[in-house]
FIKOLZA-1660 file (N, C-alpha, C; in steps of 0.1 Angstrom, whole numbers, plus 5000, padded with zeros to 4 digits):
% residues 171
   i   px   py   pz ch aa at
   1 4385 4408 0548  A  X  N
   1 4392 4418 0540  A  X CA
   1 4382 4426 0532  A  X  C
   2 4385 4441 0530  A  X  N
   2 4374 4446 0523  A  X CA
   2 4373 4444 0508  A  X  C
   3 4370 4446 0505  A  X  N
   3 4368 4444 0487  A  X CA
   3 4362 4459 0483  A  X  C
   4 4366 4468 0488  A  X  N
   4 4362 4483 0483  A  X CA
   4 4371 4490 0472  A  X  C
   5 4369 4489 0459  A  X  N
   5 4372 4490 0451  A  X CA
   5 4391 4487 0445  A  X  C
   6 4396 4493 0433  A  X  N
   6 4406 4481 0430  A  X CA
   6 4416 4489 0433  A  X  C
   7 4428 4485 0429  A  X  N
   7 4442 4488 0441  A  X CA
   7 4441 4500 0427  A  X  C
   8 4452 4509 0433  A  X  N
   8 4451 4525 0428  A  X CA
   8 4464 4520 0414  A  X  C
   9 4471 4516 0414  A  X  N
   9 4477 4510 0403  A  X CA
   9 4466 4506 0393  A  X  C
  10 4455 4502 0392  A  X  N
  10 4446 4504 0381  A  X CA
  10 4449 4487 0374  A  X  C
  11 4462 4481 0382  A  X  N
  11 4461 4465 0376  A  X CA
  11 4451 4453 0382  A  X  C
  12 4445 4458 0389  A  X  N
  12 4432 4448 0388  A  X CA
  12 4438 4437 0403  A  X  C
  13 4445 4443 0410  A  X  N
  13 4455 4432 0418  A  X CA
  13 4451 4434 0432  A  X  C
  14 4436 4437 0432  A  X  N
  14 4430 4434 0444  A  X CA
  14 4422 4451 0447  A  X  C
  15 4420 4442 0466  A  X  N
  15 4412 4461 0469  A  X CA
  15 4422 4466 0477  A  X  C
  16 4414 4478 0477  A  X  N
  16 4424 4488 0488  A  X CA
  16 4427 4483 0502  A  X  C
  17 4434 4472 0502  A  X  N
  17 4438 4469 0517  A  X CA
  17 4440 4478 0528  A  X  C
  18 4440 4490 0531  A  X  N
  18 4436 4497 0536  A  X CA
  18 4431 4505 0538  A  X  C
  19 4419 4502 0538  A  X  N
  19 4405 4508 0532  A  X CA
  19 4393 4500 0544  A  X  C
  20 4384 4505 0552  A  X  N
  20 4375 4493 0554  A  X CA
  20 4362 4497 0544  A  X  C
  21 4354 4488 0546  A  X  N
  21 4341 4488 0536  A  X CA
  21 4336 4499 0538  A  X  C
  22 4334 4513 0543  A  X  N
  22 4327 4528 0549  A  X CA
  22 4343 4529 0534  A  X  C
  23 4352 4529 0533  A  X  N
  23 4362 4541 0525  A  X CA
  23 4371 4544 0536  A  X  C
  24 4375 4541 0548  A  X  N
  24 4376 4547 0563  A  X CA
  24 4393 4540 0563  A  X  C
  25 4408 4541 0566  A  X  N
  25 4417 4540 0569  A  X CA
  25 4416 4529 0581  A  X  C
  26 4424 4516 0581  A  X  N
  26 4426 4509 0585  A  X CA
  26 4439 4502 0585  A  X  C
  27 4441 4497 0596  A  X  N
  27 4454 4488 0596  A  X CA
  27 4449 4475 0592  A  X  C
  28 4460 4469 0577  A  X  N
  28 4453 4456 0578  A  X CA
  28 4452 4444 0589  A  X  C
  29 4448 4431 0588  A  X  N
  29 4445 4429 0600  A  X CA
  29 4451 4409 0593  A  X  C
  30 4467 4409 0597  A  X  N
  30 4478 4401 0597  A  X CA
  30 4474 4388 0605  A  X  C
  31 4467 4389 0616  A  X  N
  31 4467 4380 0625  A  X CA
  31 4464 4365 0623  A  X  C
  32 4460 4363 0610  A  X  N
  32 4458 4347 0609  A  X CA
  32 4466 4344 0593  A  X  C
  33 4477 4353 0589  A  X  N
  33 4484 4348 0582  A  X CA
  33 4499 4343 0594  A  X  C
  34 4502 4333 0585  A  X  N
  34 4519 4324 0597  A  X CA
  34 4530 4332 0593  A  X  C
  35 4537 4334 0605  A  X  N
  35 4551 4339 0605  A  X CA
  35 4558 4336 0596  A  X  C
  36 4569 4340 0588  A  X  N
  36 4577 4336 0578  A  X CA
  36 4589 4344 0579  A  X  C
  37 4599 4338 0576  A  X  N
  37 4611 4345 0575  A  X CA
  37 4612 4357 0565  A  X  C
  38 4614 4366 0568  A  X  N
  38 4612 4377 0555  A  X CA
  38 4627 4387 0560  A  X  C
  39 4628 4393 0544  A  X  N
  39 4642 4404 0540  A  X CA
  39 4639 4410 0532  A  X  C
  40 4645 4427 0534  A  X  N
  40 4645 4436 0525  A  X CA
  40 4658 4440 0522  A  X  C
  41 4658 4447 0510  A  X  N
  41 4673 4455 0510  A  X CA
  41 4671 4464 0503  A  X  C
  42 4670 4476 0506  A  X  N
  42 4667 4491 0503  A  X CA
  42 4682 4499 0498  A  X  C
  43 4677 4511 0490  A  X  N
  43 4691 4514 0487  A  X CA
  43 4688 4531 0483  A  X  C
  44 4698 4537 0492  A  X  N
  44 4700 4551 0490  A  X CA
  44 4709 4554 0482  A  X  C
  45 4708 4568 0472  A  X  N
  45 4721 4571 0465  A  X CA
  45 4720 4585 0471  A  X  C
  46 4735 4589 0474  A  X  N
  46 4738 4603 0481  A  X CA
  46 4746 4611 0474  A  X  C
  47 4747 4618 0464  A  X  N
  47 4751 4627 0452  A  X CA
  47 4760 4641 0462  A  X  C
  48 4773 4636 0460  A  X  N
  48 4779 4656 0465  A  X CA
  48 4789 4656 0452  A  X  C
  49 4795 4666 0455  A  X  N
  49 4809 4672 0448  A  X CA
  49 4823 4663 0453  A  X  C
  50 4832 4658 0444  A  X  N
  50 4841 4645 0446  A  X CA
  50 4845 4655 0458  A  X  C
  51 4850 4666 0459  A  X  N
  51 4857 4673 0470  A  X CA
  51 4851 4667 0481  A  X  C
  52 4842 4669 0482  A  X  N
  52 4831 4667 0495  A  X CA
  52 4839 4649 0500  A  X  C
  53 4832 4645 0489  A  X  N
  53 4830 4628 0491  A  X CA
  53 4851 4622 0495  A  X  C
  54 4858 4632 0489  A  X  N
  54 4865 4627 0494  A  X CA
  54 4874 4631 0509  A  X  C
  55 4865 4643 0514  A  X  N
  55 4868 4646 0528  A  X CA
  55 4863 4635 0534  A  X  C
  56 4849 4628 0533  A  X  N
  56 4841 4620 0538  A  X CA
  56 4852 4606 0541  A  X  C
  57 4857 4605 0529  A  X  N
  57 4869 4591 0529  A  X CA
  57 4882 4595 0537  A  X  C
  58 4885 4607 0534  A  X  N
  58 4898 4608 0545  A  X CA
  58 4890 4608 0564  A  X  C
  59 4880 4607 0563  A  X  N
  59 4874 4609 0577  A  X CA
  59 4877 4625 0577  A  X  C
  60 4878 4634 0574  A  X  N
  60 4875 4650 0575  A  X CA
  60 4867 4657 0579  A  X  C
  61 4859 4654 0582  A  X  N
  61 4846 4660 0583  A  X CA
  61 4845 4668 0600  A  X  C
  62 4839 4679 0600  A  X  N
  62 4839 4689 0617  A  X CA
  62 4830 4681 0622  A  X  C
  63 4822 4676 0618  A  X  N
  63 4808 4667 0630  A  X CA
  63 4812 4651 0637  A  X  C
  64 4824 4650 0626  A  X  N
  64 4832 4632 0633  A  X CA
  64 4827 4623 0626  A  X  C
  65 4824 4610 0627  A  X  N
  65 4825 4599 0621  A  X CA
  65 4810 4601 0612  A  X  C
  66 4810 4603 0598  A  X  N
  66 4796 4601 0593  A  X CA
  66 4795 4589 0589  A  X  C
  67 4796 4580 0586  A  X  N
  67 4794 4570 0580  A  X CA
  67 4787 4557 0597  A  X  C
  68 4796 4558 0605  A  X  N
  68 4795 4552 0621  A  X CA
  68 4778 4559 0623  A  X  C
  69 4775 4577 0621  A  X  N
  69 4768 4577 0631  A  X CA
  69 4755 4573 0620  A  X  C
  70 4754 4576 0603  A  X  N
  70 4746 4573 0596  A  X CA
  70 4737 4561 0599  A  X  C
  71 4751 4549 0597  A  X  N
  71 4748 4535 0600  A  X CA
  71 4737 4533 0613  A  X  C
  72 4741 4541 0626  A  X  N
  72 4733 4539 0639  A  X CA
  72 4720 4548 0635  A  X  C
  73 4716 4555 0627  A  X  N
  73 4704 4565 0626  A  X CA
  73 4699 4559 0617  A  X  C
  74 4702 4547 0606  A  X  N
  74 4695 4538 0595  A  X CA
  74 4691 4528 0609  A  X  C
  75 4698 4523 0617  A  X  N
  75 4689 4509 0622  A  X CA
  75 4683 4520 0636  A  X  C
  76 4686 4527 0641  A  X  N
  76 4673 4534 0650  A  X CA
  76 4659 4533 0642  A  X  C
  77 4659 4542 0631  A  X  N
  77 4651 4546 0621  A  X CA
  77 4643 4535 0620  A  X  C
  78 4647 4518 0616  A  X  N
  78 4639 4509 0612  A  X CA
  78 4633 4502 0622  A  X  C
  79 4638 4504 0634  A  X  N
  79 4632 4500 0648  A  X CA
  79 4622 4509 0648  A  X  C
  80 4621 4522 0644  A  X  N
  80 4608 4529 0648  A  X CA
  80 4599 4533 0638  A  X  C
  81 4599 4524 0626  A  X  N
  81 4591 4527 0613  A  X CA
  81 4577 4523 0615  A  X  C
  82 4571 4521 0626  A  X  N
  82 4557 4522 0628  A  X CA
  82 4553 4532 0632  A  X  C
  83 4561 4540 0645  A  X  N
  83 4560 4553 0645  A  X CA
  83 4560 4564 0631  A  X  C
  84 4563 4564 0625  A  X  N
  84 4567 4575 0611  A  X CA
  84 4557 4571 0602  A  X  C
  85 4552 4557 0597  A  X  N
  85 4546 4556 0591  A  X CA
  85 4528 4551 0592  A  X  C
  86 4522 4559 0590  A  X  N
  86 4507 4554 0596  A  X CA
  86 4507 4539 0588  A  X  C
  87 4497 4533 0593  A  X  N
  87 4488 4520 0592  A  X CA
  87 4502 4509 0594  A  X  C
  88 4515 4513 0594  A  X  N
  88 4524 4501 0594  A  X CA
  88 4529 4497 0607  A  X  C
  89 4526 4478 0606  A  X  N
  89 4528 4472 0617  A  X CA
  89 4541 4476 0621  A  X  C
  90 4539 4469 0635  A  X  N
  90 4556 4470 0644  A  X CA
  90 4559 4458 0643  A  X  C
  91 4574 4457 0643  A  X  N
  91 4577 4443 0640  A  X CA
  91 4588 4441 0646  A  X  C
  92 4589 4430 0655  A  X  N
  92 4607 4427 0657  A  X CA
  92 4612 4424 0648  A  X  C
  93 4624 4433 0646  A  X  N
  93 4634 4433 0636  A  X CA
  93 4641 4423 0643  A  X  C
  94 4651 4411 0636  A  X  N
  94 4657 4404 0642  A  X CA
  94 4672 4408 0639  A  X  C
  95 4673 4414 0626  A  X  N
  95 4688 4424 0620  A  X CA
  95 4683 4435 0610  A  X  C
  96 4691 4447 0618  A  X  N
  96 4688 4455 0603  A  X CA
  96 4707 4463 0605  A  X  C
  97 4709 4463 0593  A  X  N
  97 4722 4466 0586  A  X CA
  97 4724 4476 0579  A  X  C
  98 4732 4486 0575  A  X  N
  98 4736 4492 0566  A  X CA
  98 4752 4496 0562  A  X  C
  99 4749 4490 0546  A  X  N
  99 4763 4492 0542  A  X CA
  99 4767 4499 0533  A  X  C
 100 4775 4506 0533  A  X  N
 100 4782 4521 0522  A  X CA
 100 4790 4517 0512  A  X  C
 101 4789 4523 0502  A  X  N
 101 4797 4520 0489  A  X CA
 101 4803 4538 0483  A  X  C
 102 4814 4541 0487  A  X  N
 102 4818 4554 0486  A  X CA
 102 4825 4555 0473  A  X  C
 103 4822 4564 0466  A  X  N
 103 4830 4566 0451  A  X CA
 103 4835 4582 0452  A  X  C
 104 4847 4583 0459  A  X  N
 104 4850 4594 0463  A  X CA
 104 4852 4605 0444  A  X  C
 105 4856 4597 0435  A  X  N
 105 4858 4606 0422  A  X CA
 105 4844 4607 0416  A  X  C
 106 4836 4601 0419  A  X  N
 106 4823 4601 0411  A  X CA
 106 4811 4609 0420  A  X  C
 107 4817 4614 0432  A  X  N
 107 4809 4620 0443  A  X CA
 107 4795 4615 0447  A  X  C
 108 4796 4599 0451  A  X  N
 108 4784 4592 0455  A  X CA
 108 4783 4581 0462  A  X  C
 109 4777 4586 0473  A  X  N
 109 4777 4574 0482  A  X CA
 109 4764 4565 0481  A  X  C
 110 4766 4554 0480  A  X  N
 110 4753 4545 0481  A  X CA
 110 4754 4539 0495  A  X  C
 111 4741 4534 0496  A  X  N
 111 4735 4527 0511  A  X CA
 111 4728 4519 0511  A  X  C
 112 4733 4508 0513  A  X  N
 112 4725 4497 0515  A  X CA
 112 4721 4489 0528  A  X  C
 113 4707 4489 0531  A  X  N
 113 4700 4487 0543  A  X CA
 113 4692 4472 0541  A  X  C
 114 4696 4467 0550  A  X  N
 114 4690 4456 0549  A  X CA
 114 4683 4451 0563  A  X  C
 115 4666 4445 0563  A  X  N
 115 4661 4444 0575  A  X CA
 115 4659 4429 0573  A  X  C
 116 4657 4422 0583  A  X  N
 116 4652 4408 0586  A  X CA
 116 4643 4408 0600  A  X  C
 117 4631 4399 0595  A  X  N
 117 4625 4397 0608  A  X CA
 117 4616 4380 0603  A  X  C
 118 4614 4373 0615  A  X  N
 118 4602 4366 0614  A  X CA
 118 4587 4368 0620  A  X  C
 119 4579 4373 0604  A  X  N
 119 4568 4378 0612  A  X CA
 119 4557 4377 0599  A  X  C
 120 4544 4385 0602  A  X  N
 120 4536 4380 0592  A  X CA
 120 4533 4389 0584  A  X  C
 121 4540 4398 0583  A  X  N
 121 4539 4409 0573  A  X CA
 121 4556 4414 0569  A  X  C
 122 4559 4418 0557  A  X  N
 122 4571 4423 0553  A  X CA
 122 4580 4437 0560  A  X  C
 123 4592 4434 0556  A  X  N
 123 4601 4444 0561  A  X CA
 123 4604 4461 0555  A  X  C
 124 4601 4454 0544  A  X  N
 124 4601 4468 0534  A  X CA
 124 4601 4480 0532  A  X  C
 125 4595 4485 0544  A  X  N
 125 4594 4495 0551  A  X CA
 125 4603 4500 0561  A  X  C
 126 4606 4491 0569  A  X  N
 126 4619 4489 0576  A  X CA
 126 4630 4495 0570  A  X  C
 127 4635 4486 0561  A  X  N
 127 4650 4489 0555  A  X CA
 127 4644 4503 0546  A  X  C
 128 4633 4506 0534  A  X  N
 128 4632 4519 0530  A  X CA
 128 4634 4530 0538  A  X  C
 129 4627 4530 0551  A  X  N
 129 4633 4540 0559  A  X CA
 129 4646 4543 0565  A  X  C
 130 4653 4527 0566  A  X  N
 130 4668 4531 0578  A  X CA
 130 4674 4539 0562  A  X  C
 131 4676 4530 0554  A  X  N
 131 4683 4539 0538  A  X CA
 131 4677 4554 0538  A  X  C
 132 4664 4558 0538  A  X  N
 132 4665 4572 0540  A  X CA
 132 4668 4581 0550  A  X  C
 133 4669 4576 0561  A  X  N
 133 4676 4582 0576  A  X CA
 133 4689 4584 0575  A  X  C
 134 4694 4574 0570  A  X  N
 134 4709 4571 0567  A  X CA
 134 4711 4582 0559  A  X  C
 135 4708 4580 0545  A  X  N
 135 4711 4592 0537  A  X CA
 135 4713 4609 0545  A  X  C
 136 4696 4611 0548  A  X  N
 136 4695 4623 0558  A  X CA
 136 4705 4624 0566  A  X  C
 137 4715 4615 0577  A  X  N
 137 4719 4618 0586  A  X CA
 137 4734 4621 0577  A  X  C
 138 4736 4614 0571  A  X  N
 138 4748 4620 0557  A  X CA
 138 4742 4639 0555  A  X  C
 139 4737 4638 0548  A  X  N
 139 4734 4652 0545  A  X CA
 139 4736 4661 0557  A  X  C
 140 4730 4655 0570  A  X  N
 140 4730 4664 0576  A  X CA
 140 4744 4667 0585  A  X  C
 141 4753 4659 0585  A  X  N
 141 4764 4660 0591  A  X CA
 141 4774 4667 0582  A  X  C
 142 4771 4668 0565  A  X  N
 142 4781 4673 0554  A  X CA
 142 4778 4686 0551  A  X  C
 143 4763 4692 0553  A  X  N
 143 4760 4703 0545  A  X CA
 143 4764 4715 0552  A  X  C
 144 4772 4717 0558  A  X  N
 144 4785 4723 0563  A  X CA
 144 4794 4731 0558  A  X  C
 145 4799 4713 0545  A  X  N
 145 4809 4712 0540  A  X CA
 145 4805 4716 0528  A  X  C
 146 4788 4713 0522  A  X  N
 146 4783 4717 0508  A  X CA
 146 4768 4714 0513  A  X  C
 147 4759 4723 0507  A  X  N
 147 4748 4725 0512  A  X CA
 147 4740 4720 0499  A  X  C
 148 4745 4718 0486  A  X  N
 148 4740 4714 0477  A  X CA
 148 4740 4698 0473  A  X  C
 149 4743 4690 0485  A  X  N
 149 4738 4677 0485  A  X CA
 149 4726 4672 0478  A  X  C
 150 4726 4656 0476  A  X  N
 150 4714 4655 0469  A  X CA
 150 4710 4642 0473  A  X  C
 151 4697 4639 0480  A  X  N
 151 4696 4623 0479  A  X CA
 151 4691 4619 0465  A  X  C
 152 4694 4617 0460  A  X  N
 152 4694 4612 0441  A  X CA
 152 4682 4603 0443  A  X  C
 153 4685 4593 0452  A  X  N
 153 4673 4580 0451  A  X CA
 153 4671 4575 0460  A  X  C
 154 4661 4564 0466  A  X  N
 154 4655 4554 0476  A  X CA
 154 4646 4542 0466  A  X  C
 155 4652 4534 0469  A  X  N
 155 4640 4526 0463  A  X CA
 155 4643 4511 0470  A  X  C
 156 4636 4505 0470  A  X  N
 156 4638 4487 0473  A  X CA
 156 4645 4480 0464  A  X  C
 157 4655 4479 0467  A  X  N
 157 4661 4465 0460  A  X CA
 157 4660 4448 0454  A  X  C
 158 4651 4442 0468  A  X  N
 158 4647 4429 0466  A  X CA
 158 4640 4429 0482  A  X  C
 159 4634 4422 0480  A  X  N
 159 4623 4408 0491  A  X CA
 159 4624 4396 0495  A  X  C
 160 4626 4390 0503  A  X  N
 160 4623 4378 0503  A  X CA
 160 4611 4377 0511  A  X  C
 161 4602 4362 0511  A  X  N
 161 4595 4355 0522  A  X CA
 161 4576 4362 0519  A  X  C
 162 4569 4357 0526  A  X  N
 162 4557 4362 0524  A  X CA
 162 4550 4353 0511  A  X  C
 163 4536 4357 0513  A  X  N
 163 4531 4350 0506  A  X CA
 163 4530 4354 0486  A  X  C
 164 4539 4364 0482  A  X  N
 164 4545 4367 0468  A  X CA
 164 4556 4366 0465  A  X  C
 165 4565 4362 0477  A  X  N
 165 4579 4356 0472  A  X CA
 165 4586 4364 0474  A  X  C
 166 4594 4359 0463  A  X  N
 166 4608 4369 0464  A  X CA
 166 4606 4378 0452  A  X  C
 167 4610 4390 0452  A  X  N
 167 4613 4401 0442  A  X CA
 167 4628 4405 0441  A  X  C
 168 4630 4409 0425  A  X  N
 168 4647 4416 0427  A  X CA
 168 4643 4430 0418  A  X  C
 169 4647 4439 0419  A  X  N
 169 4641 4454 0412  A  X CA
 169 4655 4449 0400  A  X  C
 170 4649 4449 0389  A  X  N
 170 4653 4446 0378  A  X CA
 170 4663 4457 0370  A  X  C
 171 4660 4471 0376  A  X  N
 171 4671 4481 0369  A  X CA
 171 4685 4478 0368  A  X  C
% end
């Protein structure tokens, strides 16, 4: 592992793991840490006008089912998150999920994505991306209906497995 200076957080919690000793981009190199069960659960917020959100609930919408085709473009998305993202492994996913929480008066849909795999590196990236595909594929099937959409947020929700455990995002 390189030891080329400290993680960009400035907390002292190691080196730039992808980094080799030149300064040079690298994929870290997993192969002699053991497989473990690992989960993520990632979470989009999708901000419209209640009008909108509540065409969305009556199924209304001219493009057809958004919520069906979102769900299939969040787990495409996390099957192909090595593609999209440099330096990140590929991983069999063994489940990745997404589930909707529609607040048609408060005009916001949330998304929750969840990946599972057994492997030697985390999912995290997985489920972050199907939650932001998902979102996007929302947007892009509504803005039709309102072009002033908003993805409000993405962030990780919790972790499991690996060698730091489990995490729960504390907000």
């Amino acid at each position: 592992m390189s030891t080329h200076g400290q993680s960009p957080s400035g907390t002292g919690e190691g080196p730039f793991t992808h980094l080799d000793e030149q300064g040079r981009a690298r994929m870290v190199d997993v192969g002699d840490k053991p497989a473990t069960q690992r989960r993520a659960l990632a979470r989009a917020v999708v901000r419209m006008t209640p009008q909108t959100a509540q065409r969305l609930a009556a199924r209304d919408v001219p493009k057809g089912d958004v919520l069906a085709t979102a769900r299939i473009a969040g787990i495409q998305a996390a099957k192909r998150t090595s593609e999209l993202i440099p330096l990140c492994h590929a991983l069999a996913l063994s489940s990745v999920s997404i589930e909707e929480d529609l607040d048609p008066a408060a005009g916001t849909l949330t998304l929750l994505a969840e990946a599972r795999t057994a492997a030697q590196t985390g999912v995290e990236m997985e489920a972050l991306t199907a939650a932001s595909v998902a979102a996007l594929t929302v947007y892009d099937m509504l803005k039709g209906l309102e072009r002033g959409i908003e993805i409000a947020s993405v962030r990780l929700v919790e972790k499991s497995g690996g060698q730091r455990g489990d995490w729960r995002w504390s907000g």
